[in-house]
MOPAC internal coordinates of N, CA, C and O (Angstrom, degrees):
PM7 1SCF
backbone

  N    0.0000 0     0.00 0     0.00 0    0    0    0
  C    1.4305 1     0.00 0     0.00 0    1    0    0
  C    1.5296 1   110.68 1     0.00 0    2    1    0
  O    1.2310 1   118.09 1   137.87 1    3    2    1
  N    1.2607 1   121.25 1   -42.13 1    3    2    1
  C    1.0795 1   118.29 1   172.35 1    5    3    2
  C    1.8114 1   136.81 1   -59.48 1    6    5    3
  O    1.2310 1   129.09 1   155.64 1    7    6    5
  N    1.7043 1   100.09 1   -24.36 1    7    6    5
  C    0.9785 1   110.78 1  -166.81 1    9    7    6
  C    1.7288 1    89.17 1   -82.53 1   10    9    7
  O    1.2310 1   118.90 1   140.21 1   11   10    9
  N    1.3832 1   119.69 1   -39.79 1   11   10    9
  C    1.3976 1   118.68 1  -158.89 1   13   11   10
  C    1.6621 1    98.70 1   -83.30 1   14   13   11
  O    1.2310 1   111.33 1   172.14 1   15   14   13
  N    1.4275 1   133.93 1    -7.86 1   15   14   13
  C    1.4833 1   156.71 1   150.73 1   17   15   14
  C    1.7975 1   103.19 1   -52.47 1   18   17   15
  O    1.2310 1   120.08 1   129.24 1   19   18   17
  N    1.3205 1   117.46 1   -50.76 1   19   18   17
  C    1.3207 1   125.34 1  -161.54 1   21   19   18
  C    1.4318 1    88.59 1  -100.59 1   22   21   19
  O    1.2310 1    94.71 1   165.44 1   23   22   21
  N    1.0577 1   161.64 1   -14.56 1   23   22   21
  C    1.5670 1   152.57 1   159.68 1   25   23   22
  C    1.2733 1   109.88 1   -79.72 1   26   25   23
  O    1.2310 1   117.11 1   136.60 1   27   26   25
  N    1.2540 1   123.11 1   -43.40 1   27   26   25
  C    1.5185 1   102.45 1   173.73 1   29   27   26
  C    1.1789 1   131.25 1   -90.99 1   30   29   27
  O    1.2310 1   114.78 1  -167.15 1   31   30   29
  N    1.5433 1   127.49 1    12.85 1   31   30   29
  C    0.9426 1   171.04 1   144.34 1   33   31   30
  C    1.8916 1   108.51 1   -47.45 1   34   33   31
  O    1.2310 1   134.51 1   134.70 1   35   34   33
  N    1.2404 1    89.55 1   -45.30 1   35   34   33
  C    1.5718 1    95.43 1  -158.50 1   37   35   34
  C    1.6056 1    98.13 1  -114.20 1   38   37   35
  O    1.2310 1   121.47 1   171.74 1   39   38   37
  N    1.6659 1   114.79 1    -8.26 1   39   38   37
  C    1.5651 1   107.12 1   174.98 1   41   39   38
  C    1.7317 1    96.09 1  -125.28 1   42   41   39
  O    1.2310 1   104.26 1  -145.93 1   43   42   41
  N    1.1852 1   146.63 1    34.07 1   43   42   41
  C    1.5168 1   145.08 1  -159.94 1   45   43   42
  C    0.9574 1    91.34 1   -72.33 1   46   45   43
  O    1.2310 1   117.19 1   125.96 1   47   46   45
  N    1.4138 1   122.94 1   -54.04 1   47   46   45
  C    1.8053 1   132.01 1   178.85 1   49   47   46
  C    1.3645 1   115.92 1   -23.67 1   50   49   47
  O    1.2310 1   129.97 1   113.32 1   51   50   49
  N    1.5762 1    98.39 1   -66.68 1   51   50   49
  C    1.5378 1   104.02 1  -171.16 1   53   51   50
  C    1.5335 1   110.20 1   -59.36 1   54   53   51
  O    1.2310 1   117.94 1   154.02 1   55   54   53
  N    1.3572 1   121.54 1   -25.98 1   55   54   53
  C    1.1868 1    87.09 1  -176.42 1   57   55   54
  C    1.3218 1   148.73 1  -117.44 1   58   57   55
  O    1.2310 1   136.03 1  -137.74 1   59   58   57
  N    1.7175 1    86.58 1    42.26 1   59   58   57
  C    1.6754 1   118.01 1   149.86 1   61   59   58
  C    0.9394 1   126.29 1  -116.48 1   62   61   59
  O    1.2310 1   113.80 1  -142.93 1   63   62   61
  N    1.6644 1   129.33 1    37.07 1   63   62   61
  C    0.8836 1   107.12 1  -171.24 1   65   63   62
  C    2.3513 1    86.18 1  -122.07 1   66   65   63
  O    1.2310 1   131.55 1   -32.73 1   67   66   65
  N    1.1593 1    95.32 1   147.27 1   67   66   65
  C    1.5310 1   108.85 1  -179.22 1   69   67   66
  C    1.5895 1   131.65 1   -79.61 1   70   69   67
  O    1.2310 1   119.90 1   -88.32 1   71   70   69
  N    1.1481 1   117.80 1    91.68 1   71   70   69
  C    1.7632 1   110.70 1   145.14 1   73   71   70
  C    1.7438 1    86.09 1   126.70 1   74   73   71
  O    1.2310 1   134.61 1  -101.70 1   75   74   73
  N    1.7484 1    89.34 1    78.30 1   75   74   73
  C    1.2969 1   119.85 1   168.90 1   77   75   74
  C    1.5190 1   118.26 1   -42.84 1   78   77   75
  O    1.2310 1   107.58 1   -63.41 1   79   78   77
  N    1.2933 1   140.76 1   116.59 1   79   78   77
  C    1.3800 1   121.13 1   146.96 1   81   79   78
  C    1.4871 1   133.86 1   -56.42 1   82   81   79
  O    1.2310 1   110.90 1   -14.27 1   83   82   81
  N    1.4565 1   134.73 1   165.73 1   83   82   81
  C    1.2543 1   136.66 1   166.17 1   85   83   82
  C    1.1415 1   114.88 1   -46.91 1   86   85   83
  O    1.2310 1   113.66 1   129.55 1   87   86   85
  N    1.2552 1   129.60 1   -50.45 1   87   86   85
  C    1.6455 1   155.71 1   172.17 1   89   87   86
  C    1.6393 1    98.98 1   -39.29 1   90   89   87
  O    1.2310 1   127.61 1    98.87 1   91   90   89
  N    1.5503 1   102.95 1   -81.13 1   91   90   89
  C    1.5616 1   100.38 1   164.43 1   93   91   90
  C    1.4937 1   147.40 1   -36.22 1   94   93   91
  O    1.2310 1   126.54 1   140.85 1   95   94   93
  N    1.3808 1   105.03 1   -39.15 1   95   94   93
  C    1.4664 1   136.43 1  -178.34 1   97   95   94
  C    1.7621 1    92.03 1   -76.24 1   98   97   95
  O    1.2310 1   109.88 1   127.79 1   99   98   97
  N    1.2682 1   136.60 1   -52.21 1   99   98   97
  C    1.7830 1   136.68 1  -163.19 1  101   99   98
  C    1.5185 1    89.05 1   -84.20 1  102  101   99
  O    1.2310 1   107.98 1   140.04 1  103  102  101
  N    1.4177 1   140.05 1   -39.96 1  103  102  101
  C    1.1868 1   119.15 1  -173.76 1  105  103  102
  C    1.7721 1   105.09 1   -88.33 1  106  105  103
  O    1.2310 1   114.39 1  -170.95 1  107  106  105
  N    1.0272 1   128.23 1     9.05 1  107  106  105
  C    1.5191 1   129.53 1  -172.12 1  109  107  106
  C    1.7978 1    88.26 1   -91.61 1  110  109  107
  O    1.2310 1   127.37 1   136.82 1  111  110  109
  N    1.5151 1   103.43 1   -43.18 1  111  110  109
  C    1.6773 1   105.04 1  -160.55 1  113  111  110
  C    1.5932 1   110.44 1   -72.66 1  114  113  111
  O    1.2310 1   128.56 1   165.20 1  115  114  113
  N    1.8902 1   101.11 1   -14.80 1  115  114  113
  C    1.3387 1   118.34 1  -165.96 1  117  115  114
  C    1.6864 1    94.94 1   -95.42 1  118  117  115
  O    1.2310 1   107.29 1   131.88 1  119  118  117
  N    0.9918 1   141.29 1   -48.12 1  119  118  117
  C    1.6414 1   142.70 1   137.79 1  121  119  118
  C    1.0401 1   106.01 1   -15.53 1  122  121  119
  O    1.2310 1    95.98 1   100.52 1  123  122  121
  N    1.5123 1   159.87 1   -79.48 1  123  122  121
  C    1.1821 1   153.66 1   -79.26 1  125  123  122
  C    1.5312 1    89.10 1  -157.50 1  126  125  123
  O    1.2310 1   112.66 1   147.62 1  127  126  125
  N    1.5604 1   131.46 1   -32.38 1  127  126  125
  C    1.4796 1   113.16 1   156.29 1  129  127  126
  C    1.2222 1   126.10 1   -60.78 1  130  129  127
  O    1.2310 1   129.71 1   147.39 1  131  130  129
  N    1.5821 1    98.89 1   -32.61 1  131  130  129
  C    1.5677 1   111.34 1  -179.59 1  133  131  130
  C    1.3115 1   109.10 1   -53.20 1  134  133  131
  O    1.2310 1   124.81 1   120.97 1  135  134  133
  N    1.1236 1   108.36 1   -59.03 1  135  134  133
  C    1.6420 1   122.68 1  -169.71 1  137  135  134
  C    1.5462 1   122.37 1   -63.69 1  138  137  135
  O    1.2310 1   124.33 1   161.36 1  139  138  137
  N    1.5804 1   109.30 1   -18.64 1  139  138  137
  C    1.0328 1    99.23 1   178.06 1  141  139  138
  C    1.4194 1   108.63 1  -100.82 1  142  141  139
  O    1.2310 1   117.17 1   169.43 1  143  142  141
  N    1.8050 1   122.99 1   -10.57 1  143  142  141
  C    1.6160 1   111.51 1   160.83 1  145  143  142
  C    1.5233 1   124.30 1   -67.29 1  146  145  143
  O    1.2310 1   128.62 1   161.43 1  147  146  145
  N    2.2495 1   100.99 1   -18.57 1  147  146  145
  C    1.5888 1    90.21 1   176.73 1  149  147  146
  C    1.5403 1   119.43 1   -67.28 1  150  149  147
  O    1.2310 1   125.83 1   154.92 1  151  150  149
  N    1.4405 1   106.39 1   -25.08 1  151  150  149
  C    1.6598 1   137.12 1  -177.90 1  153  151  150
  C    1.8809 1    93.91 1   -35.57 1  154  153  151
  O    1.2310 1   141.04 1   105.03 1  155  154  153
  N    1.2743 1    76.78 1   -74.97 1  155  154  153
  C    1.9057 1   106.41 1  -177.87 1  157  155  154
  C    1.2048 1   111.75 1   -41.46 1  158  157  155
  O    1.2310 1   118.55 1   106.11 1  159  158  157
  N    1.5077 1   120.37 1   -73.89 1  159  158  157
  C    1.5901 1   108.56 1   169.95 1  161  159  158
  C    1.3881 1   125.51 1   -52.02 1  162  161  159
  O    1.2310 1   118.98 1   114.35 1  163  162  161
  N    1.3778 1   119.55 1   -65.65 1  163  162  161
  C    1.6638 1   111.47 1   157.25 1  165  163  162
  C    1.6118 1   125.28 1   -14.35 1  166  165  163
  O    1.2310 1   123.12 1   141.64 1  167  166  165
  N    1.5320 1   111.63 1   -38.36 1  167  166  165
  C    1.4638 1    95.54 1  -161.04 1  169  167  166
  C    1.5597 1    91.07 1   -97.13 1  170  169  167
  O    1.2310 1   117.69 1   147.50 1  171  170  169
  N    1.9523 1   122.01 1   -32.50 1  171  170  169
  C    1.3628 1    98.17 1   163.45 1  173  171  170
  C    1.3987 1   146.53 1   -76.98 1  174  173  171
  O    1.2310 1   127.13 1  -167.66 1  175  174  173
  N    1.2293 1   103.88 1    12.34 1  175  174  173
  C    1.4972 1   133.85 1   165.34 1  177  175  174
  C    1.5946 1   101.00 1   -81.01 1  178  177  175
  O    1.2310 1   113.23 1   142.66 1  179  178  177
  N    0.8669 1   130.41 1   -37.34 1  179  178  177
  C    1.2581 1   126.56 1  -150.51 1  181  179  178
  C    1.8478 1   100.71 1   -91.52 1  182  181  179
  O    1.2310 1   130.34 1   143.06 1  183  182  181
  N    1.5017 1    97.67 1   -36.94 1  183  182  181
  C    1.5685 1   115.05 1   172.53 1  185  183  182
  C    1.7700 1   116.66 1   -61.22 1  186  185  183
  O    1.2310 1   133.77 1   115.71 1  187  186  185
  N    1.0299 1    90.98 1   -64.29 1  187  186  185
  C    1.4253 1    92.32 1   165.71 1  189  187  186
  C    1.4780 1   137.86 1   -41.72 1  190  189  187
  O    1.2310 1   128.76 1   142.38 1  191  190  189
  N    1.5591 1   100.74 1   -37.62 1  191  190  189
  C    1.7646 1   130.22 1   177.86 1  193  191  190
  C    1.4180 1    84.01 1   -51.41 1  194  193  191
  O    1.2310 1   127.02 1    99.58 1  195  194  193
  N    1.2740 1   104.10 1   -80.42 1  195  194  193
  C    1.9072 1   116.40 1  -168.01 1  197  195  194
  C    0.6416 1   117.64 1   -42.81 1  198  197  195
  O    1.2310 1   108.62 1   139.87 1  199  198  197
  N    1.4098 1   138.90 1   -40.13 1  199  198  197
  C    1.9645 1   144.46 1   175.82 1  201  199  198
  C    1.4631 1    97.69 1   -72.67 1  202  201  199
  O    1.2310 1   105.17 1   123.45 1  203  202  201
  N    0.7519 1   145.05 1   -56.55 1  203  202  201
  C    1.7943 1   142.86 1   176.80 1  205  203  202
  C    1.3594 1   117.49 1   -63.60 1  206  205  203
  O    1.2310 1   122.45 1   119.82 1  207  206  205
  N    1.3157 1   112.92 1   -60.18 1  207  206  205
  C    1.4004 1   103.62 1  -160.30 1  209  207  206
  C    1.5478 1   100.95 1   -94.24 1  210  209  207
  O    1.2310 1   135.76 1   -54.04 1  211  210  209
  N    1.3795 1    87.09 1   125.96 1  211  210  209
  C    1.8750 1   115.03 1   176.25 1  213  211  210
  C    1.2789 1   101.25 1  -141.45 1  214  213  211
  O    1.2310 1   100.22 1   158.31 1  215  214  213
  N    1.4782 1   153.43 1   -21.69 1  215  214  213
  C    0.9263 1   157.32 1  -177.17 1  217  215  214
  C    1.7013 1   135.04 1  -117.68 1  218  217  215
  O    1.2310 1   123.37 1   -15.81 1  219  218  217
  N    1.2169 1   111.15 1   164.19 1  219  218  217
  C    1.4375 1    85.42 1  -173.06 1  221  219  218
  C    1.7058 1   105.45 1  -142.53 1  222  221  219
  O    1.2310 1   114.28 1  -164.05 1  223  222  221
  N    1.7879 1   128.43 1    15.95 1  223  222  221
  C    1.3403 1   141.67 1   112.83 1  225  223  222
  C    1.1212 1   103.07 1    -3.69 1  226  225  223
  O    1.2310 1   121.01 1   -49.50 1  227  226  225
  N    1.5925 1   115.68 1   130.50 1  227  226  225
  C    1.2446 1   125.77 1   144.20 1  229  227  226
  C    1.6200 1   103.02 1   -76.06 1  230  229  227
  O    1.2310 1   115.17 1   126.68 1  231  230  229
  N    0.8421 1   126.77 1   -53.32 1  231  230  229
  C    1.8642 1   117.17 1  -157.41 1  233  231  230
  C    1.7184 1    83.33 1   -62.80 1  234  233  231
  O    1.2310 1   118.47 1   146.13 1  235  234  233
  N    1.5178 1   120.51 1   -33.87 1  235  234  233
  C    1.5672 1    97.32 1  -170.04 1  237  235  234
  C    1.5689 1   122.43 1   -71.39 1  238  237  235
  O    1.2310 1   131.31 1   156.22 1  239  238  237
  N    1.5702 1    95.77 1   -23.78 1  239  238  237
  C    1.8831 1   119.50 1  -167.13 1  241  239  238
  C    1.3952 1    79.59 1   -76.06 1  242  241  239
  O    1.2310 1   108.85 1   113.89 1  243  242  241
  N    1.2446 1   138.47 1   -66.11 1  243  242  241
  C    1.7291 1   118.97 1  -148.61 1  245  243  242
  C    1.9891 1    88.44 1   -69.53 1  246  245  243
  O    1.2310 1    99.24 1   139.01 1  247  246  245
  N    1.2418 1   154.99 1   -40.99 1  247  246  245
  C    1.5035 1   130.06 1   163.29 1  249  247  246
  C    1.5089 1   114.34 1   -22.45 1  250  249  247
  O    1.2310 1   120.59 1   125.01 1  251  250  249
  N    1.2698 1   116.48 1   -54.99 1  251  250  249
  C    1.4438 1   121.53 1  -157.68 1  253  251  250
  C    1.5096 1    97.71 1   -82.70 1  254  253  251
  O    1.2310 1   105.04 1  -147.52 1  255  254  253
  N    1.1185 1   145.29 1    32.48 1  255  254  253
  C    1.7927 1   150.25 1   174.52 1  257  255  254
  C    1.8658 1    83.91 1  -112.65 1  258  257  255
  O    1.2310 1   132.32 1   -54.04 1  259  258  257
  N    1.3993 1    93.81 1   125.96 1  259  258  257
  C    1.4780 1   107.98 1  -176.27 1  261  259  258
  C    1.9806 1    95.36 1  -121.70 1  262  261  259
  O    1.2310 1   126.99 1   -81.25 1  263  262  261
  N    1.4891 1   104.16 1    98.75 1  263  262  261
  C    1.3327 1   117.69 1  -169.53 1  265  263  262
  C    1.5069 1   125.93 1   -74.09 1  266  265  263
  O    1.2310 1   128.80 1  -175.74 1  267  266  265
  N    1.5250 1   100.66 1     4.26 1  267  266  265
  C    1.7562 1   119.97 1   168.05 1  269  267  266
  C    0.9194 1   124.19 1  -124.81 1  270  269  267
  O    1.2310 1   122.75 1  -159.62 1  271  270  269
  N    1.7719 1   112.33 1    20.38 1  271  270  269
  C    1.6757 1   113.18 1  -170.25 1  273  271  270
  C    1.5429 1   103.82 1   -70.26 1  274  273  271
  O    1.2310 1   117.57 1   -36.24 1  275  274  273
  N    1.2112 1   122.22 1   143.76 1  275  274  273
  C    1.4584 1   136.09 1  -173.70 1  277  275  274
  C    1.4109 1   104.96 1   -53.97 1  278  277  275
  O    1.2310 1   118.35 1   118.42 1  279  278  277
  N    1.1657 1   120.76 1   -61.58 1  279  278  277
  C    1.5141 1   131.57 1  -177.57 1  281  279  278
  C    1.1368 1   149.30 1   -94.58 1  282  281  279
  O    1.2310 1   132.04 1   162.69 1  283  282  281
  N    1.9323 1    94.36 1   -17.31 1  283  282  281
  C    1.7715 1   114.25 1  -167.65 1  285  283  282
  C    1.4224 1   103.28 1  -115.42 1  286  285  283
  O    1.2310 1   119.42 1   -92.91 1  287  286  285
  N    1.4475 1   118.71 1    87.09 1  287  286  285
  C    1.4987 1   127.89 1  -176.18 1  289  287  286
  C    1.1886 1    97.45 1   -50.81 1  290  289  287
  O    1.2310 1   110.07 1   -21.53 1  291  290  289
  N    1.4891 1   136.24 1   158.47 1  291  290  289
  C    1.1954 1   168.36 1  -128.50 1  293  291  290
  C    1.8519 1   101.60 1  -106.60 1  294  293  291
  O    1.2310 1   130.49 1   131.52 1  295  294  293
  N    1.3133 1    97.37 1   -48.48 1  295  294  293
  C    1.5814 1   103.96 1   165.41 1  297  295  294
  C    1.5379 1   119.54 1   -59.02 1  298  297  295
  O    1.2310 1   116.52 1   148.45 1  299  298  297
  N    1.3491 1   124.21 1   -31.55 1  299  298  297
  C    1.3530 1   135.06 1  -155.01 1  301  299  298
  C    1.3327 1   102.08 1   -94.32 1  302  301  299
  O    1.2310 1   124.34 1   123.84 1  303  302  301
  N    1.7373 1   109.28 1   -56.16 1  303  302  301
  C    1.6652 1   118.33 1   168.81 1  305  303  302
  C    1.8602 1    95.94 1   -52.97 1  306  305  303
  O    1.2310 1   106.09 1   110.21 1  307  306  305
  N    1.2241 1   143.44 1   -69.79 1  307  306  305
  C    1.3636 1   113.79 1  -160.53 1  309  307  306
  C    1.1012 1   109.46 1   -57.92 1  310  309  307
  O    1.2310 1   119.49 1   133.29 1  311  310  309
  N    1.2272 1   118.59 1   -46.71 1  311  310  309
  C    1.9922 1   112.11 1  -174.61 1  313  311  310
  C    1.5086 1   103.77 1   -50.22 1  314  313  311
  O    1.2310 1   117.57 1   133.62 1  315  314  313
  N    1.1485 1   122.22 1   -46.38 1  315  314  313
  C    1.7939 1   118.50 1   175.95 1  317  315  314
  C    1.2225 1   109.29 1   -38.12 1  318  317  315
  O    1.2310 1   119.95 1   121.59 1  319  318  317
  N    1.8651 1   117.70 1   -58.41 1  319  318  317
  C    0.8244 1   138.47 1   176.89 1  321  319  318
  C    1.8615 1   129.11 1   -46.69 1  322  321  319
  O    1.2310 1   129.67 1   137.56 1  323  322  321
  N    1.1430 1    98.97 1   -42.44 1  323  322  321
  C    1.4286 1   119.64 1   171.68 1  325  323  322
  C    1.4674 1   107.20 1    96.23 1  326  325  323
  O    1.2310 1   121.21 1   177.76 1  327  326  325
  N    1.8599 1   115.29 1    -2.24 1  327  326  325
  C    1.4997 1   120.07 1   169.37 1  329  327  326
  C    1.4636 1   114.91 1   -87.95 1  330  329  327
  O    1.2310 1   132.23 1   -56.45 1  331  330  329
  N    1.6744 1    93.98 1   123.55 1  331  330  329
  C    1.3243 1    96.21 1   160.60 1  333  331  330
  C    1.6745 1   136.08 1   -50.49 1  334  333  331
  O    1.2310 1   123.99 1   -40.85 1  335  334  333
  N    1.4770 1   109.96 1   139.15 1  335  334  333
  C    1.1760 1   112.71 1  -157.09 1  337  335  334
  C    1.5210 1   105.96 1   -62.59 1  338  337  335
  O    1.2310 1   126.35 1   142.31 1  339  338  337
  N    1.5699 1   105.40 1   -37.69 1  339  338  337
  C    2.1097 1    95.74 1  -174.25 1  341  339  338
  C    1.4615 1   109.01 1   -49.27 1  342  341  339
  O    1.2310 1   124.41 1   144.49 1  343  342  341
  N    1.6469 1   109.15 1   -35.51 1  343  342  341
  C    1.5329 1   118.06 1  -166.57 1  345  343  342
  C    1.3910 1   107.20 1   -39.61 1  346  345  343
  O    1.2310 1   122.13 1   122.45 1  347  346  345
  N    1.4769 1   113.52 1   -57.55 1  347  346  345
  C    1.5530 1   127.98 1  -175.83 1  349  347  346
  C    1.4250 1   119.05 1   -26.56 1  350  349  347
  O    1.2310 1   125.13 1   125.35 1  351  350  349
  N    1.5851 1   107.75 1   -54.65 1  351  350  349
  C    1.2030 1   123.87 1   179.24 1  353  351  350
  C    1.4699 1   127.83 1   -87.33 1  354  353  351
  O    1.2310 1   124.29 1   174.99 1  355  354  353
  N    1.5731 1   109.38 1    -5.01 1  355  354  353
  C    1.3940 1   116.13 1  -176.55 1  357  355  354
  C    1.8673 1   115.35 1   -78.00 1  358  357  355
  O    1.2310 1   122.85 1   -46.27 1  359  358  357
  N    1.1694 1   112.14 1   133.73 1  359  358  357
  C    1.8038 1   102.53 1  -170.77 1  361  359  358
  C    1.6112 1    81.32 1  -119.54 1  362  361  359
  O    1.2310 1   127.68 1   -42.14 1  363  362  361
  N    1.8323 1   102.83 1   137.86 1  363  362  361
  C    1.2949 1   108.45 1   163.42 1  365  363  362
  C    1.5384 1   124.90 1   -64.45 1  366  365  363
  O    1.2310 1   121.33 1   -24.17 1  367  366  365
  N    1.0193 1   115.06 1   155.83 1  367  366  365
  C    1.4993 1   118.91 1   169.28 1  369  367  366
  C    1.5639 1    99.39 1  -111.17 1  370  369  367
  O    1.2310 1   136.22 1   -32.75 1  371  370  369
  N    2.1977 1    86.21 1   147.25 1  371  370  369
  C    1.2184 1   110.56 1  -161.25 1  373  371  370
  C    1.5222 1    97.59 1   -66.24 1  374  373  371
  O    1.2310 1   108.56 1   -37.08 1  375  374  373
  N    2.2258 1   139.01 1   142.92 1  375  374  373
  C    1.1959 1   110.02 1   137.10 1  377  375  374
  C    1.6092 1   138.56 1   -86.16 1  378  377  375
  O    1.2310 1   136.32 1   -20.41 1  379  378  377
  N    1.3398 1    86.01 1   159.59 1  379  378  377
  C    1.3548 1   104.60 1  -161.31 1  381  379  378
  C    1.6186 1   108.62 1   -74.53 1  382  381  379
  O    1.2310 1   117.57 1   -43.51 1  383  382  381
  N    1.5563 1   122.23 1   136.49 1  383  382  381
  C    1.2234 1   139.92 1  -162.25 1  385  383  382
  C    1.5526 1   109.26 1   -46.47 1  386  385  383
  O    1.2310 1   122.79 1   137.14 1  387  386  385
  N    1.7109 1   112.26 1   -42.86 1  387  386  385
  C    1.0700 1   121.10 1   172.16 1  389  387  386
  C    1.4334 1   123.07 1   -60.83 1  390  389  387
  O    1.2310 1   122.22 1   157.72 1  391  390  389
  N    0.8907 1   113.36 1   -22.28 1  391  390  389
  C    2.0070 1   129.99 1  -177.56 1  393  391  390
  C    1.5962 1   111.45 1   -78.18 1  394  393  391
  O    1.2310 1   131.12 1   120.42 1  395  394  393
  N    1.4425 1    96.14 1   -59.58 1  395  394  393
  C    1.8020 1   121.07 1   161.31 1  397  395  394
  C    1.6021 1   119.31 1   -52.38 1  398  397  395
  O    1.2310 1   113.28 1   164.51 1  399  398  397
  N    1.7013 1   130.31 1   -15.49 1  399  398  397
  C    1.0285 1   122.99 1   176.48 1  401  399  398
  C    1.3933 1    90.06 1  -114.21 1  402  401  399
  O    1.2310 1   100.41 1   170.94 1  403  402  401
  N    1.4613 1   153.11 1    -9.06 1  403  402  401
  C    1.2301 1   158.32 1   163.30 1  405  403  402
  C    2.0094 1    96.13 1   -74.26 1  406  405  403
  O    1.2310 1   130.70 1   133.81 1  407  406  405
  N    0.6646 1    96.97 1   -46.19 1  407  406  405
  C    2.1336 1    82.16 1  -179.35 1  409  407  406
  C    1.1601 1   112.27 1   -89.30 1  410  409  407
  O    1.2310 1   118.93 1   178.18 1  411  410  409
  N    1.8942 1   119.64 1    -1.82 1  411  410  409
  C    1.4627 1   112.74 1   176.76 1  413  411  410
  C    1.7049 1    99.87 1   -91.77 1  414  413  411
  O    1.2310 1   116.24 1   156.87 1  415  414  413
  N    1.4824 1   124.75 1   -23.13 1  415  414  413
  C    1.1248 1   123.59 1  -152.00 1  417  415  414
  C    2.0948 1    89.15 1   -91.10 1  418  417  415
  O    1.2310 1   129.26 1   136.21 1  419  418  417
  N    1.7365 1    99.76 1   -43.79 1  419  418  417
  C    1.8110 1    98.43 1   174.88 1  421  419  418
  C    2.0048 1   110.49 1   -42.88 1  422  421  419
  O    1.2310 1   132.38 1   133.63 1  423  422  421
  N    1.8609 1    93.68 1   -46.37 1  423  422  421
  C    1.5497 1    85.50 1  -161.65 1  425  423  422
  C    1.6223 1   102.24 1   -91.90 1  426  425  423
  O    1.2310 1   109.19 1  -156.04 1  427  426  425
  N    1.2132 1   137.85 1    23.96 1  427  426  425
  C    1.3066 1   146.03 1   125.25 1  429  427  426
  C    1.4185 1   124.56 1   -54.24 1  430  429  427
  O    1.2310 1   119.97 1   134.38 1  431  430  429
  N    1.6607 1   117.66 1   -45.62 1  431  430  429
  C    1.5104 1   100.46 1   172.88 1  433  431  430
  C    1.1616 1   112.45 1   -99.03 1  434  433  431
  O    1.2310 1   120.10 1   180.00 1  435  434  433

């Protein structure tokens, strides 16, 4: 949205101004294909958002990264997501028994 905010922004001019060339007219059609595949991805981006996101867990958000989706690279699904990408790949480490009888003995006194 922003980008299509910052283009018309930056072409408003043109499009009052009268007596188009051919030149103009093939790059308008070349604009306007563009725009309608960003349309397309956006809205299946947008589908996907809705089928996944119900939660707001990281350990639950990195489940919902679907690592064979045809179209939505792995980078793109976390940014949807709002999880950072290292997160994805980060595995907790187990604590250690000694650590676990050190925070039982703190939340004892």
């Amino acid at each position: 949205m922003s980008q299509w905010n910052r283009q018309l922004l930056d072409r408003a001019s043109e499009l009052f101004t009268r007596g188009k060339t051919s030149k103009d007219n093939e790059n308008g059609q070349t604009n306007e294909a563009e725009m309608f595949q960003q349309i397309g991805r956006l809205q299946m981006e947008l589908e996907w958002l809705k089928k996944r996101l119900s939660c707001s867990d990281a350990h639950e958000l990195r489940k919902l990264v679907d690592h064979d989706h045809p179209e939505l690279s792995i980078s793109r699904q976390c940014a949807l997501l709002g999880l950072p990408r290292s997160t994805l790949y980060d595995r907790p480490t187990a604590v250690r028994e000694s650590t676990l009888r050190i925070m039982a003995r703190i939340d004892a006194l």
